[in-house]
N, C-alpha and C positions, 0 to 999 in steps of 0.2 A: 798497552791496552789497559783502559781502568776499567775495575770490575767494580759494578752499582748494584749486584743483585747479591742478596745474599748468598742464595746458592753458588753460585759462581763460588764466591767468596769462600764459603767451606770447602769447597773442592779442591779450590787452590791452596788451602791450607794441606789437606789432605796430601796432596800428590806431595807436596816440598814436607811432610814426614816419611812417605815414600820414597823419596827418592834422597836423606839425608840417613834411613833406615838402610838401606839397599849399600847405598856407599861405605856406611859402617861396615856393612857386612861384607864388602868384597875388599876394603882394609885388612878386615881379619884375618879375612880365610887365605890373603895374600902375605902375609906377614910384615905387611906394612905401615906398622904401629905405629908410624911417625905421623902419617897422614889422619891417625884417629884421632889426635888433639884438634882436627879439625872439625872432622866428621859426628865425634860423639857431643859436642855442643850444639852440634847444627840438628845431632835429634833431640837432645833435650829442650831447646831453644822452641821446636819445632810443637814439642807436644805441649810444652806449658803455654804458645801461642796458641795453641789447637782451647786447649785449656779455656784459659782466659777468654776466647774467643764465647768457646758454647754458655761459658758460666754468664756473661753479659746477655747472651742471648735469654738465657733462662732468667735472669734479674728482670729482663724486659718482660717477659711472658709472666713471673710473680706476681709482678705488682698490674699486671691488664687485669689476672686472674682476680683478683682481691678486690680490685674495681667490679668487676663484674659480678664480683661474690654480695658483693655491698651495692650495686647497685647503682655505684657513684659514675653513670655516664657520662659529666662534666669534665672528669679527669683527659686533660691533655697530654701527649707526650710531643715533645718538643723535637721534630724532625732536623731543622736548623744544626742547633749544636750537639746532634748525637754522631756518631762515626761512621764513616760511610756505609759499612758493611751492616748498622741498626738502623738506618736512613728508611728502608723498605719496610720493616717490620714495622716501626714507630708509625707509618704511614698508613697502613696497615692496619693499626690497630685503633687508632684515629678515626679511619673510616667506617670499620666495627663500632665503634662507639658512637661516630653519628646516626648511624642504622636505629642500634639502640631507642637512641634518646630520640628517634623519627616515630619511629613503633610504641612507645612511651607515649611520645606525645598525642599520640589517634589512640590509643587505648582509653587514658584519660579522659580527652574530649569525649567518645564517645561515649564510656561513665558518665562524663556527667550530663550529656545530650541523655542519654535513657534516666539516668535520675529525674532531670526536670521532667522531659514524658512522664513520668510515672507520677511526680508529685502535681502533675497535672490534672490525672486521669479520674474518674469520680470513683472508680472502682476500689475498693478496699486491697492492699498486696502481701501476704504475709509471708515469710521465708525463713523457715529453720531448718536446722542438721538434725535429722533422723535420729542419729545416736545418741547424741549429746541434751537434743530440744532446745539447743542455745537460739535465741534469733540472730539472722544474719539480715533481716531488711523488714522494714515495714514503714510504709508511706503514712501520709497525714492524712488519707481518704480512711487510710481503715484506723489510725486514733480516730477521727472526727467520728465515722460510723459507729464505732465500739463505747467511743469516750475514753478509751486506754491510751495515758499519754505516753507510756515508756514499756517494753518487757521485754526483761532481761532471758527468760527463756519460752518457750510455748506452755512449760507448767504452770508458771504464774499466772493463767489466763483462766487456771482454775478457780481460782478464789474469784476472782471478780466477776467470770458467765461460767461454771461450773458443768450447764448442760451444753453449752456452746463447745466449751474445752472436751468434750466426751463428743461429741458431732465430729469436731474437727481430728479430732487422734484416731477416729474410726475409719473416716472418709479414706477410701483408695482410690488408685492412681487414676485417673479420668474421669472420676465419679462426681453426680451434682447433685449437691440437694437444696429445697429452700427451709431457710430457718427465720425463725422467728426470735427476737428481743423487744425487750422494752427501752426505750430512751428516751426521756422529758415524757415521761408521762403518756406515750405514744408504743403502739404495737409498730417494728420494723421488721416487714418481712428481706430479704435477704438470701440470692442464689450463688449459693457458693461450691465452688467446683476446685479441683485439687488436683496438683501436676508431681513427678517427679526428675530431677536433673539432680546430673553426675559433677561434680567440679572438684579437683584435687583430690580426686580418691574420695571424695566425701559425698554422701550421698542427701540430698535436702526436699523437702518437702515445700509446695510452693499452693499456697493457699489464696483465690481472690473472692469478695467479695462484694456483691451486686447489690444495689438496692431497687429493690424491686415493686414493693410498695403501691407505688403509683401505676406501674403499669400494669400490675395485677387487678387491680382498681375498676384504671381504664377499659382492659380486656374484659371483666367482668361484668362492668355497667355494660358495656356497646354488648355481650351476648346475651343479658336480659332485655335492653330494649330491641333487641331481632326477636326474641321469644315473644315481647307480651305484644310486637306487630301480628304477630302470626294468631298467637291467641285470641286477641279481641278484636280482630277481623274475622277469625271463621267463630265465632262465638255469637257476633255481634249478625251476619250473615245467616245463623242458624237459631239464633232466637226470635227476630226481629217476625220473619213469616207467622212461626208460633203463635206470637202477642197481636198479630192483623187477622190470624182464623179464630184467634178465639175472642176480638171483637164482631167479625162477622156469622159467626155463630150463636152469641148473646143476639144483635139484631131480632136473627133469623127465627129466636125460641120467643121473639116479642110479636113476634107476627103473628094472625086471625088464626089460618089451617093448622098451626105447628101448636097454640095455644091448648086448640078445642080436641088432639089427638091424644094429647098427654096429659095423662092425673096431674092433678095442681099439684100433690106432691113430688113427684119424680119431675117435674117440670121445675120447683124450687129446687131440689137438688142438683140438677145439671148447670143450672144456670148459678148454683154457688159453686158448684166445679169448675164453668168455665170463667168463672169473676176471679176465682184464686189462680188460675193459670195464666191468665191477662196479669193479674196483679203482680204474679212470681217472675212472669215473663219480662215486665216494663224495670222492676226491682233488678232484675240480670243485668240488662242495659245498659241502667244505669251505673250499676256496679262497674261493667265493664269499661263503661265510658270512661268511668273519674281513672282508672288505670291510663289510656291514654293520654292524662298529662303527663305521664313520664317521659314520655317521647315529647312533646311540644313544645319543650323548653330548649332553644338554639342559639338564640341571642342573648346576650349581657350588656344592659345598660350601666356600662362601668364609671361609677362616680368616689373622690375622694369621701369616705364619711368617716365620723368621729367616733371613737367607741361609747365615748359617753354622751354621744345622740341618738343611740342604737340602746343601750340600755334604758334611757329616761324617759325615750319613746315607747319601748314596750313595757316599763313598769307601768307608765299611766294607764298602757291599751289594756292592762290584765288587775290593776288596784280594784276595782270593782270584787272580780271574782276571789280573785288572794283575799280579800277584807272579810268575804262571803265564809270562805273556806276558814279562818281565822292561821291563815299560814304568812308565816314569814319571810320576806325577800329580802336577799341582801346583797349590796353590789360592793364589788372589790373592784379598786383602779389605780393605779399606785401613779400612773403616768397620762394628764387629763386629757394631756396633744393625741396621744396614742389615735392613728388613723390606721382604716384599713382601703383598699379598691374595692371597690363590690355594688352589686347591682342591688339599692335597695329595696324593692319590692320582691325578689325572691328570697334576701337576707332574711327580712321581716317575715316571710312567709318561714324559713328554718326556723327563727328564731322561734317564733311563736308556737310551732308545733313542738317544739325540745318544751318548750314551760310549759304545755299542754301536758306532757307526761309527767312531767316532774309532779306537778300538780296531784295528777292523778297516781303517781310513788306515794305519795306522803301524807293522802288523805287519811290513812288510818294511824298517823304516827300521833304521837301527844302532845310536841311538839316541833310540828312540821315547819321546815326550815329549806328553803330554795336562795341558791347564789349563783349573782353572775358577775365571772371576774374575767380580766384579757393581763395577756403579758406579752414580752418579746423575748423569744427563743434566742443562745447562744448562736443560732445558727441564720438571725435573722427574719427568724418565720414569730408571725402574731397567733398566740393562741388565744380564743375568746371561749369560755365553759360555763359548761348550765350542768352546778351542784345540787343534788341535794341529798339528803338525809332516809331516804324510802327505805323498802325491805330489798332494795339492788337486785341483782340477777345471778343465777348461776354459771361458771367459765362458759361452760358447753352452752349456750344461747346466744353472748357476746358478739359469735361470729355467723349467728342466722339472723338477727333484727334488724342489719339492712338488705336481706331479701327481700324480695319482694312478696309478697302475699302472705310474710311471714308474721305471726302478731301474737304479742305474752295474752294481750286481755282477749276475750269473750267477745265483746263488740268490736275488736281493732279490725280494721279493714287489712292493716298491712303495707299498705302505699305511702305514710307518711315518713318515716326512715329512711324509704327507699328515695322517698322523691327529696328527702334531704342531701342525701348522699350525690344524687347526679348533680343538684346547684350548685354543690362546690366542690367537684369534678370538674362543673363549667369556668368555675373560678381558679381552676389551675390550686385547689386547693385540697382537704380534706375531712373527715370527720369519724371520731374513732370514738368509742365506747368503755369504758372504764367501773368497774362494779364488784362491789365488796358483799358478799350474801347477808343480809341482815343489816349492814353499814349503810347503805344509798349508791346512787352511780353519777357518774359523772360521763358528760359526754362534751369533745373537745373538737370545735372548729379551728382548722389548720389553713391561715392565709400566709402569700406571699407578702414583705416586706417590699412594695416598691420604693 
């Protein structure tokens, strides 16, 4: 009978030192020393094959061990010309190692199927060790987002967003907050939310961020224009009666009986009370009315135009008053093709109202200076800005002047910001505010790059 199994194999070793021990021993005990010259070879014979036997066995299992220590699932062992009784083992460990390098190989893939996911995602990913603050991961959404091309630990991130780096090392485990930064000259709002996981005993902090930006925008435009529907409906509703009795009341104090019962003078008085309230009344109306273009802006007549058909048209439309004013315009263009999409008739209408203020920034400067320059953003996007040099605004305002009803001047209405902001909301675009107190402001239309 051939034995193929290793076990077998041992056992049969085993029994033939048994049974070569045993015969020693009943040589001995019989006083049949003769027969020991046999006997006592047959158990040393027995154990040094016992020997040899386990020590091969254990050479095989060294070097699986040391593979496996290393990593090296490649490593063959050659079943073919190993001895019969390593034939199973070698086999054995072969197919161990194909496991391996199966499990390997879907670990990998998988890595890198979530790597590309993730360098796909728009979302910023940031990942470092608790302990240490070393980073172990951060995708090209959040360099792109931050403008941080490399960080070697989460501290690093102090030098370059400081307040950012103090946000982020505070944040706990499920907690969201939105943050603000500046990048290209633009406020970037930003929700970012904070995880933590366990891997190799080490515990990491797992940071993403959102840009948000746009949607807050979005969100913000659609719940003013639901508000000023409501207001100047029941506004318009509730004035309107108002400004019809107090025409039919003037009538009524011109008629004969109503004439001859009331002193001339209490009769001028009423009838200037009810002229100022007709007047105050139609004045409401109106006001109320021009607010409703906010909402009646729906379509976009989306045409290729030139930047510097947009600028040469509106310096000629405003050279009068500029020349009036003795203020200086200046246009910046570095690139003459530079085109944007845009509808131009509501462009012209932003444009004009951003130079309408600038205008009125700089009136009391000595040398009042307005510019309009366009560039293209790293990221693709055209900025076009209307400079100037005024007395600017203070932080806390920055973020009330495109509300609505919101206004720096005395006679501002309020609506013109605002109705900037929705045209290039409609444009898939945006428009941000920029202002130094005493230095001038700048305010920065954001188009796509088609």
């Amino acid at each position: 009978m051939i034995f193929n199994r290793y076990e077998w194999r041992l056992v049969l070793r085993v029994l033939l030192l048994f049974a070569a021990v045993v015969a020693t021993t009943i040589v001995v005990t019989s006083g049949q020393i003769l027969y020991g010259v046999i006997t006592v070879p047959a158990v040393i014979y027995s154990v040094l094959d016992l020997i040899r036997f386990n020590k091969k066995a254990q050479d095989e299992v060294n070097q699986f061990v040391e593979s496996i220590h290393y990593r090296d699932f490649s490593r063959h062992f050659d079943v073919r010309k190993a001895p019969n009784e390593l034939k199973p083992l070698r086999k054995g460990f072969n197919d161990i190692n194909t496991t391996f390098k199966l499990i390997s190989r879907e670990r990998e893939t998988q890595y890198h199927y979530l790597q590309k996911i993730l360098e796909l995602v728009d979302t910023g990913i940031l990942s470092y060790e608790e302990e240490t603050g070393e980073i172990s991961w951060i995708n090209e959404a959040f360099k792109s987002l931050i403008s941080i091309p490399y960080l070697k630990t989460i501290h690093s991130l102090e030098k370059r967003e400081p307040v950012l780096y103090k946000d982020v090392i505070r944040m706990k485990p499920g907690e969201a907050q939105v943050l603000s930064i500046t990048r290209d000259q633009q406020q970037v709002k930003m929700l970012v939310t904070a995880s933590i996981m366990r891997s190799d005993e080490k515990l990491y902090k797992l940071i993403a961020f959102q840009n948000v930006s746009e949607a807050l925008d979005e969100t913000e435009s659609k719940a003013w224009s639901k508000l000023l529907n409501v207001m100047t409906h029941e506004i318009m509703n509730s004035v309107a009666p108002i400004s019809s009795l107090a025409d039919t009341l003037k009538n009524r104090l011109q008629s004969p009986e109503i004439a001859e019962s009331i002193g001339s003078g209490d009769l001028e008085d009423i009838s200037l009370g009810i002229e100022t309230i007709k007047r105050r009344s139609e004045g409401l109306l109106k006001f109320t009315e021009s607010y409703r273009s906010l909402n009646k802006i729906t379509k976009l007549d989306l045409n290729k135009l030139l930047v510097r058909n947009i600028f040469e048209n509106l310096a000629s439309l405003m050279r009068p008053t500029l020349e009036k004013k003795n203020i200086e315009l200046e246009i910046i263009l570095r690139d003459p093709a530079l085109a944007i999409e845009a509808d131009i008739n509501l462009l012209d209408q932003v444009m004009i109202n951003l130079l309408v203020n600038a205008i009125e920034a700089v009136k009391d400067r000595e040398e009042p200076r307005i510019t309009l320059s366009a560039e293209t953003q790293s990221n693709n996007r055209i900025l076009v800005k209307v400079t100037d040099n005024g007395l600017g605004m203070p932080p806390e305002l920055l973020d009330k002047i495109f509300i609505p009803f919101f206004s720096t001047r005395k006679t501002g209405s309020g609506i013109g910001l605002s109705l900037c902001k929705q045209i290039m909301l409609l444009h898939k675009g945006n428009i941000q505010a920029q202002s130094t107190e005493g230095k001038g402001a700048s305010f920065i239309l954001q188009f796509a790059n088609n």
